[in-house]
C-alpha positions in Angstrom: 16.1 8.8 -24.6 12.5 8.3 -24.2 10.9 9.6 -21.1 9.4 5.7 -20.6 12.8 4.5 -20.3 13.8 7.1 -17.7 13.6 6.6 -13.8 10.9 9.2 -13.1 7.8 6.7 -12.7 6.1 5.8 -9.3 3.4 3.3 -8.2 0.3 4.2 -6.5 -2.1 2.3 -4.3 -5.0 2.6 -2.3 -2.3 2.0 0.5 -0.2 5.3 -0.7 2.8 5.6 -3.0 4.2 1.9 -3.1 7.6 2.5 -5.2 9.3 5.6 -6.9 12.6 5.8 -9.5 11.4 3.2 -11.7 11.1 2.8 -15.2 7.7 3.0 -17.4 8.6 -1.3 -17.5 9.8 -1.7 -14.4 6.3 -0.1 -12.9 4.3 -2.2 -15.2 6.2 -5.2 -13.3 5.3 -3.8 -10.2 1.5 -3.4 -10.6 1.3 -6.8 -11.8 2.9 -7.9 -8.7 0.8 -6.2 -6.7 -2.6 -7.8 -8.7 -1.3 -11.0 -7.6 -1.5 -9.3 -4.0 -5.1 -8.2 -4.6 -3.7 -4.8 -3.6 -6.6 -2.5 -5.4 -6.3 1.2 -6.9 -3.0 0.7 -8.9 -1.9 3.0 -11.2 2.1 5.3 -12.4 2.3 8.3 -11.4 5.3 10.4 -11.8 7.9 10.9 -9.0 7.2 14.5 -8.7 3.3 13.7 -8.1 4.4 10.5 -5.7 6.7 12.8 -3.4 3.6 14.7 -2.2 1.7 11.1 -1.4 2.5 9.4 2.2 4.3 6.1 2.0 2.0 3.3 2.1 1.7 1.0 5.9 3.1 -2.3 5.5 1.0 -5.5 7.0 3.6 -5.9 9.1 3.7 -2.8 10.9 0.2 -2.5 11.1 -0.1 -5.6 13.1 2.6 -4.3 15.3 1.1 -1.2 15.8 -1.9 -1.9 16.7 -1.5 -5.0 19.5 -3.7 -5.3 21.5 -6.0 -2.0 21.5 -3.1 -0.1 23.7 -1.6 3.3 22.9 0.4 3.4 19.5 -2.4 1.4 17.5 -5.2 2.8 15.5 -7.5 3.9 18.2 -9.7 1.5 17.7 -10.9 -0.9 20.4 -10.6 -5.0 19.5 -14.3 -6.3 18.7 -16.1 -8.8 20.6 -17.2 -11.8 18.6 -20.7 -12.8 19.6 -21.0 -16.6 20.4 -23.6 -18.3 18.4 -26.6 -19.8 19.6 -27.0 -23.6 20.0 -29.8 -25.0 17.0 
């Protein structure tokens, strides 16, 4: 069996490691997907290398994270738009 076809390959993204256990194919599918995502600094690694990466943050639980600027969010506060001025 060919070390392609085996589920030792892993995804990784700017975001962290995306997806581990795959085949060679299967993470080929992945990346494609995650083109279509615009999701940048793909490449397979294996799942030994992946195992020492942190998982990647979701959209999701970023937003809820972060609400409003309180506790539990990124430590950043919200900015302040500036209104534009009338021509």
């Amino acid at each position: 069996m060919s070390e392609l076809n085996e589920r030792r390959w892993a995804v990784l993204s700017e975001r962290g490691s995306e997806q581990s256990g795959l085949t060679y194919e299967e993470a080929a599918a992945l990346i494609a997907r995650l083109r279509g995502e615009r999701v940048s600094g793909l490449c397979v690694i294996t799942d030994a290398a992946a195992a020492r990466l942190p998982q990647p943050k979701r959209e999701a639980e970023k937003t809820s994270e972060a609400g409003d600027g309180q506790a539990g969010g990124d430590g950043k506060k919200p900015r302040r738009s500036r209104k534009k001025s009338a021509p």
